[in-house]
C-alpha positions in Angstrom: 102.4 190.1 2.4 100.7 190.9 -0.8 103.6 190.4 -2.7 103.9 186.8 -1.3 100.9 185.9 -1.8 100.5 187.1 -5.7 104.0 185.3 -6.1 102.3 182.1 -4.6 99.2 181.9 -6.4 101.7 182.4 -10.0 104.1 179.5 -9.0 100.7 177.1 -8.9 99.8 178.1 -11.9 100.2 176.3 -15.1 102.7 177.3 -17.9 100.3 179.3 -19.8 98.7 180.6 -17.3 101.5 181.3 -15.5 102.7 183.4 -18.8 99.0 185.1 -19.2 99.0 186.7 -15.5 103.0 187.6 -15.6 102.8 189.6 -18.4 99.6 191.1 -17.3 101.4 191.7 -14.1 103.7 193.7 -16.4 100.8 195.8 -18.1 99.4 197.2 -14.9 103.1 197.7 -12.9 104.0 199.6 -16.5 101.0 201.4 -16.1 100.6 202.4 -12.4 104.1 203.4 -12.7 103.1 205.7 -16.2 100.3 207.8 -14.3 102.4 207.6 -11.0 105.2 210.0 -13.7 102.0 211.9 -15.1 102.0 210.1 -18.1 98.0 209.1 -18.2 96.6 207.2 -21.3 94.0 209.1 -23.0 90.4 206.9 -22.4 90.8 205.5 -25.9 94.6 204.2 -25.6 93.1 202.8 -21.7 89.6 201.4 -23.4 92.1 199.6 -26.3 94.6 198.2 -23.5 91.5 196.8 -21.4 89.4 195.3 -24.4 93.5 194.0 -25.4 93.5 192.1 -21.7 90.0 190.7 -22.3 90.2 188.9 -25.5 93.9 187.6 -24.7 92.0 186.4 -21.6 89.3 184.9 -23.6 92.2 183.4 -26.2 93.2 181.6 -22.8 92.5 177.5 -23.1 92.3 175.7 -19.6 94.3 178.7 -18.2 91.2 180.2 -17.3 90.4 177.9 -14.9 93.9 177.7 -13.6 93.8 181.3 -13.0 90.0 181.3 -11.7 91.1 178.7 -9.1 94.2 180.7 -8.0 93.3 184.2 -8.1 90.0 183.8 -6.4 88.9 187.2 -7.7 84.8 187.5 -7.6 85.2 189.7 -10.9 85.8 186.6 -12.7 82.2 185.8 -12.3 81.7 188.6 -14.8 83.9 187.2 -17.4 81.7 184.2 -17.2 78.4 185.6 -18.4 78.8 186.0 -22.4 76.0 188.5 -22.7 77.6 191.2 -20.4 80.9 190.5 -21.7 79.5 190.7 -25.4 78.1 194.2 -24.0 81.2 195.6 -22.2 83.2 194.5 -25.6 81.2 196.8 -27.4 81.3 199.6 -25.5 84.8 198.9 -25.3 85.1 199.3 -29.1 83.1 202.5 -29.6 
């Protein structure tokens, strides 16, 4: 059921959207399936791979509302306000 629905919402979505959330799709299958074999990133590969996601997100053009209209997620509210974003980016680098 899950399945059909995540492949659903990706055929709506536009080309580079479409391309955005399939290869994200990739990062977190790769990386369930890593610490599924015991293989866990240390928190500074896991902080670079998360702060990676957010500015490709950011580098998104229209996409974002594609993928905010599909993937009704109520996290995305949190990408929305630049101040906690600009926070969380930092903390992300340290």
């Amino acid at each position: 059921m899950l399945h059909n629905q995540l492949r659903s919402a990706m055929n709506s979505l536009g080309e580079e959207a479409k391309q955005f959330a399939k290869e994200f799709v990739e990062a977190v299958v790769k990386l369930h399936t890593d610490v599924g074999q015991g293989t866990n990133p240390t928190l500074k590969e896991f902080k670079a791979k998360l702060l990676f996601w957010i500015e490709k997100y950011y580098a998104l053009s229209a996409a974002k509302a594609d993928i905010e209209k599909h993937f009704s997620i109520p996290s995305f509210s949190y990408f929305k306000n630049e101040q906690l974003m600009e926070r969380f980016r930092e903390l992300l680098r340290d």
